[in-house]
FIDOPA-220438 format. One line per 5 residues: number of its first residue (from 1); their letters; for each residue x negated, y, z negated of C-alpha. Coordinates in nm, 2 decimals. Last residue first. Example, Ala and Ser with C-alpha at 12.3 -4.5 7.8 and 13.67 -1.06 7.14 Angstrom:
<recs>
2	SA	-1.37 -0.11 -0.71 | -1.23 -0.45 -0.78
</recs>
This chain:
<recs>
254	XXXXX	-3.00 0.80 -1.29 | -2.85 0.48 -1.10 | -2.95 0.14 -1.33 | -3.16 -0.15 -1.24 | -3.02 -0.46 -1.34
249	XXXXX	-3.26 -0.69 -1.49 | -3.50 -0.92 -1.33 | -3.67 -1.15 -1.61 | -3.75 -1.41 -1.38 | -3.67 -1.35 -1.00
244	XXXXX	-3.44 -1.67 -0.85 | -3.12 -1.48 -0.90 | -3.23 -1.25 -0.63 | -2.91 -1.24 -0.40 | -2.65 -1.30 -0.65
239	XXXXX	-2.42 -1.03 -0.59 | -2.49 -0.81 -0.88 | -2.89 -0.86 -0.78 | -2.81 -0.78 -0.40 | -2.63 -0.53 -0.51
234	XXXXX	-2.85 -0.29 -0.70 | -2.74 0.09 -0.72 | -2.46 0.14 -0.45 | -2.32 -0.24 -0.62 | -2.28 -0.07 -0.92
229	XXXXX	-2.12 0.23 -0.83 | -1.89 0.04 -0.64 | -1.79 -0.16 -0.91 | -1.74 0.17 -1.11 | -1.50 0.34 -0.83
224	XXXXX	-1.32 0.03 -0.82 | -1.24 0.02 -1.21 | -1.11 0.36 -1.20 | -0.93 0.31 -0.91 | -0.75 0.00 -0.95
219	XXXXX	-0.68 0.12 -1.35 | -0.50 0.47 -1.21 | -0.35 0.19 -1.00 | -0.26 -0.03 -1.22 | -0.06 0.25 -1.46
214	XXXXX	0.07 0.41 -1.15 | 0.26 0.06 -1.09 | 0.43 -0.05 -1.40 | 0.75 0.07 -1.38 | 0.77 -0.02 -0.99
209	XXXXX	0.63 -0.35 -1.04 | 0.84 -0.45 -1.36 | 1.12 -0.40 -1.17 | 1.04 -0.61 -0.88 | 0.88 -0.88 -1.11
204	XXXXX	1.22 -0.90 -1.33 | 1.04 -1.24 -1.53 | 0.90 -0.98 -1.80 | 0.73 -1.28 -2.03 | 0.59 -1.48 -1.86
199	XXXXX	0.54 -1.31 -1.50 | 0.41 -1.01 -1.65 | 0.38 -0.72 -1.38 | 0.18 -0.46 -1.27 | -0.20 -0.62 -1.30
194	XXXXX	-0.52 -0.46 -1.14 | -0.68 -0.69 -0.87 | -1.02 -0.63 -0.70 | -1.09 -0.93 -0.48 | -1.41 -1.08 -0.34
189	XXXXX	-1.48 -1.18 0.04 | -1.81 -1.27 0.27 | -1.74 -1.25 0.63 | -1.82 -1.55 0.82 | -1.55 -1.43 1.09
184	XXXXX	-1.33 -1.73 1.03 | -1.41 -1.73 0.62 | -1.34 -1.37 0.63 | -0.99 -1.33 0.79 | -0.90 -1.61 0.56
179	XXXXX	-1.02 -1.43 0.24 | -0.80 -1.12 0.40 | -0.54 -1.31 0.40 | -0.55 -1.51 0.02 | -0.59 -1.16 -0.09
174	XXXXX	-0.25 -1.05 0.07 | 0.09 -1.10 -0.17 | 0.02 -1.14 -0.53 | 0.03 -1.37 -0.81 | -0.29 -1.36 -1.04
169	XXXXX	-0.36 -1.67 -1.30 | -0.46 -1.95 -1.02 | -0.56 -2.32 -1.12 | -0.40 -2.39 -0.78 | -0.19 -2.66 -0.95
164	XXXXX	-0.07 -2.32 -1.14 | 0.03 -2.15 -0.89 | 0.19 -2.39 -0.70 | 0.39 -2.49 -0.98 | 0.53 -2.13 -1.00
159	XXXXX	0.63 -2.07 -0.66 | 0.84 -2.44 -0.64 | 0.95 -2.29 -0.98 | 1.09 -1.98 -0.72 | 0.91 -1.62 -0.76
154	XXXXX	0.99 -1.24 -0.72 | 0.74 -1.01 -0.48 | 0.75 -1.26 -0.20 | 0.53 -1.34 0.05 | 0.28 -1.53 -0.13
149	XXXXX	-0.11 -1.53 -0.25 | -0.28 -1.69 -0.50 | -0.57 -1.55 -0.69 | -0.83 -1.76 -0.92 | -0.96 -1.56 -1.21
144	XXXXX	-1.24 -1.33 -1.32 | -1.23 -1.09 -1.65 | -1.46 -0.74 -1.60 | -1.71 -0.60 -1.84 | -1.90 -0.43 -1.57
139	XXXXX	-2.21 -0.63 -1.61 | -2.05 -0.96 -1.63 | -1.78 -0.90 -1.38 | -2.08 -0.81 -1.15 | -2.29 -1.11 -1.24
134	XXXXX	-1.97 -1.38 -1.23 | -1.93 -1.20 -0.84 | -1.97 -1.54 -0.65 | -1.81 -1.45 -0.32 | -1.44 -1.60 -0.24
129	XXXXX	-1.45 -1.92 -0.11 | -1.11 -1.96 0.07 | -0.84 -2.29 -0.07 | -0.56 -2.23 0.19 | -0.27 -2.44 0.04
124	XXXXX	-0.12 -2.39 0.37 | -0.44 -2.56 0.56 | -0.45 -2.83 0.31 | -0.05 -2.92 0.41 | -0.14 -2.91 0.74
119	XXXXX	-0.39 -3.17 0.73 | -0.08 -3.46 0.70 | 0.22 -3.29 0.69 | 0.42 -3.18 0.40 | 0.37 -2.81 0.52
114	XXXXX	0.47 -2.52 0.19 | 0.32 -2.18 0.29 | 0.43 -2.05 -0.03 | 0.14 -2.07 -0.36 | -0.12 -1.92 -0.06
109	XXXXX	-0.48 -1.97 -0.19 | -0.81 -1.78 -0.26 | -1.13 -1.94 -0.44 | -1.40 -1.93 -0.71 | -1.31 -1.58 -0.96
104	XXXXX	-1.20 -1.32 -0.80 | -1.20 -0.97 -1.01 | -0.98 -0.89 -1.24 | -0.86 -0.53 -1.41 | -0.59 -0.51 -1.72
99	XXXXX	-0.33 -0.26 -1.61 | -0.04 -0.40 -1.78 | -0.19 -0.66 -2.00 | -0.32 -1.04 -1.89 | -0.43 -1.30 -2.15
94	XXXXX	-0.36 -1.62 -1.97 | -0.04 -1.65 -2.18 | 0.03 -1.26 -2.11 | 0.12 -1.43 -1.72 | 0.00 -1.25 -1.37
89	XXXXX	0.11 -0.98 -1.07 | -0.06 -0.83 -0.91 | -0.21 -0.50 -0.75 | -0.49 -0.37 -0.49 | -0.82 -0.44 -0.40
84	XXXXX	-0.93 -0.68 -0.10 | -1.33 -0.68 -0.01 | -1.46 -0.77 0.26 | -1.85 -0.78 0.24 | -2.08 -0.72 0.49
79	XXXXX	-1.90 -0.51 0.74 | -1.91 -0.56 1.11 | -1.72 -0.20 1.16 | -1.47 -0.28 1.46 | -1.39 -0.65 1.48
74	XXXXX	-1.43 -0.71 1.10 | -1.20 -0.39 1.00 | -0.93 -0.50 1.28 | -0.95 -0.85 1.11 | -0.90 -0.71 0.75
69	XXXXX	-0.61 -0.50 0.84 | -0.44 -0.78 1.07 | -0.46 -1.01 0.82 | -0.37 -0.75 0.55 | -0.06 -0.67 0.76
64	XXXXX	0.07 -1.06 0.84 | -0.05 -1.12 0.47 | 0.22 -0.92 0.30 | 0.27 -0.50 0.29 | 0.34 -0.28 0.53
59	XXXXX	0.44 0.01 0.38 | 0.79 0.16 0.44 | 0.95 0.29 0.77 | 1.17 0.03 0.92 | 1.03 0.00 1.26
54	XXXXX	0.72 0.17 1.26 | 0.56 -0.04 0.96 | 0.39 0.23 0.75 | -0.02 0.15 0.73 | -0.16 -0.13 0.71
49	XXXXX	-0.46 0.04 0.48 | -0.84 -0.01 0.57 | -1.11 0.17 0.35 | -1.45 0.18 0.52 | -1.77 0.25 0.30
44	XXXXX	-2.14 0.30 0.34 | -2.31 0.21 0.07 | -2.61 0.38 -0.09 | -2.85 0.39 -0.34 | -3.24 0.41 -0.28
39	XXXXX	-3.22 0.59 0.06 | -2.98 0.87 -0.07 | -2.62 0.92 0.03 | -2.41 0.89 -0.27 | -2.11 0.67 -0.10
34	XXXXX	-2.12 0.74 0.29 | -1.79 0.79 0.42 | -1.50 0.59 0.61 | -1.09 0.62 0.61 | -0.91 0.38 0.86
29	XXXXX	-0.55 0.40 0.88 | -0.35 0.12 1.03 | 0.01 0.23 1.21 | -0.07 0.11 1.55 | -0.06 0.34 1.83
24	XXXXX	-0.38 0.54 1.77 | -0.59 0.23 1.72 | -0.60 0.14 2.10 | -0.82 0.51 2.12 | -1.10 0.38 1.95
19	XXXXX	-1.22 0.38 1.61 | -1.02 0.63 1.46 | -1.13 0.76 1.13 | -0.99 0.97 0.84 | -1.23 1.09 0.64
14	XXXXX	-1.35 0.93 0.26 | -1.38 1.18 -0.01 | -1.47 0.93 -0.25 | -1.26 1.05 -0.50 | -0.97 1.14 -0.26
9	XXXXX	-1.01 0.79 -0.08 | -0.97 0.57 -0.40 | -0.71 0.77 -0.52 | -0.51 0.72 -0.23 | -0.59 0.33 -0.16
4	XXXX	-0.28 0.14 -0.40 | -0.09 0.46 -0.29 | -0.09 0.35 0.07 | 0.00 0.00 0.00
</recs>
């Protein structure tokens, strides 16, 4: 959603960007910048939204948008790492609050693409690696957990079981999407999820979302901005890239 990514682009002062004309008729917005531009800490950024659907006028929201979001992003800007932030839901009897931040933990799934056919029904259950990001969770103060992914903001017990065969304790509707998109492309993927809703114990998700929602997001962003903070000052240690180096500790920005 747009006002999942609003914050994120005013603090960062991220410009709108069209890659090519072809982009101008679909609704996706690109925003891109440089994040603290100097040769020892740097990323260079690209925010991806779906955009409004042009038909019914509200955000586009689901894994057919964040597909196409997180492919168009691949295809154009090559990025390293995908990364897909936004909201969920989850249960108080995994020890989620309103607002509380996660980050993936070992793998992405879809609790509703139900196929009881041989090979087909792995492929619904989805199962995507997302990156290892235990060291950047660790450092930040962050919890980790599995994330499953629907189309549906309310749930069925069909929903339910999924989710917890899967091992998962965040419900939401496009990470499981964008981790596709990135294990076709060979595009590492991690999740930034902030929690609206308590399956448990408030069972109204719709409700719940909208009540809830600025609270996660002022959460999103502040917890975003400090991961990539982080990452601009040492990612390939956060990230796991020079585990093997004794004694290395993470070097903060000044």
């Amino acid at each position: 959603m747009e006002a999942e990514a609003q914050g994120l682009v005013d603090a960062l002062t991220l410009k709108p960007f069209v890659p090519r004309p072809f982009y101008e008729r679909l609704p996706l917005k690109f925003y891109r910048g440089i994040y603290r531009d100097r040769p020892t800490a740097s990323l260079e950024l690209t925010i991806t939204v779906p955009g409004k659907d042009p038909r019914y006028q509200v955000d586009s929201i689901g894994t057919e948008p964040a597909a196409v979001a997180a492919f168009a992003t691949v295809a154009e800007f090559h990025p390293d790492i995908l990364v897909s932030a936004g909201t969920a839901g989850s249960f108080a009897k995994h020890g989620a609050s309103i607002g509380k931040v996660y980050l993936s933990e070992s793998a992405f799934y879809f609790h509703d693409h139900r196929i009881p056919l041989p090979g087909w029904d792995k492929f619904g259950k989805g199962a995507y690696p997302s990156l290892d990001v235990r060291l950047l969770a660790r450092e930040l103060g962050l919890s980790l957990g599995n994330i499953s992914s629907g189309n549906a903001l309310d749930f069925t017990d069909q929903d339910l079981a999924a989710i917890a065969a899967h091992g998962a304790i965040l419900k939401e509707m496009e990470a499981a999407a964008v981790a596709w998109v990135g294990y076709i492309t060979g595009t590492p993927v991690f999740a930034i999820k902030s929690v609206t809703d308590l399956i448990d114990t408030h069972p109204d998700s719709p409700s719940e979302f909208e009540k809830n929602f600025a609270t996660a997001v002022t959460s999103l962003t502040d917890k975003t901005l400090a991961i990539i903070d982080a990452l601009a000052c040492d990612w390939q240690y956060l990230l796991g890239q020079t585990l093997t180096a004794a004694g290395y500790q993470f070097k903060r920005c000044k």
